[in-house]
C-alpha positions, 0 to 999 in steps of 0.5 A: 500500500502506498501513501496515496493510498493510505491519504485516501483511506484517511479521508474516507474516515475523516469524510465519514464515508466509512465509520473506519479503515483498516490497515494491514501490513501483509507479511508471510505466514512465518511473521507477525504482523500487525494492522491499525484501524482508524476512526475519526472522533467527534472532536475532529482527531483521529483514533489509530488502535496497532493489533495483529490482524490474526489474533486481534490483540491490540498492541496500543492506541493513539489519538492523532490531530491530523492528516500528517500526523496520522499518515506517519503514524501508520506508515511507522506501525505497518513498517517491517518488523525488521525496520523497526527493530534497526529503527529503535536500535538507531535511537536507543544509542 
């Protein structure tokens, strides 16, 4: 999914075209992988909620206040598991 297409589903939230998205990185069988499902709140922010598609354990929620911030926060959560552990290791030191 590329972020054109992430913006898209965004705004279809946000346009309460759809009462919400998800979002899922697909990954092979032998990985974990995890999705984020997106609502648009009353007062105008974004609720993001991190699980694993397969076992529906939800990881963690965010409220986000707008479009950019809601983009990076899902292209963060749906990044390879991989990149995020270099990610952590890079800021850990």
């Amino acid at each position: 999914m590329d972020k054109q297409e992430i913006v898209e589903k965004i705004q279809h939230v946000q346009n309460s075209d759809v009462p919400y998205e998800i979002f899922i990185h697909h990954h092979p069988p032998e990985e974990f992988g995890d999705a984020v499902k997106l609502y648009f709140n009353e007062d105008k922010t974004f609720k993001a909620v991190v699980f694993d598609p397969d076992t529906k354990e939800v990881f963690s929620e965010e409220v986000l206040k707008d479009v950019d911030r809601t983009l990076t926060f899902i292209c963060k959560a749906l990044a390879p598991q991989k990149v995020k552990f270099i990610l952590k290791e890079i800021t850990l030191t």
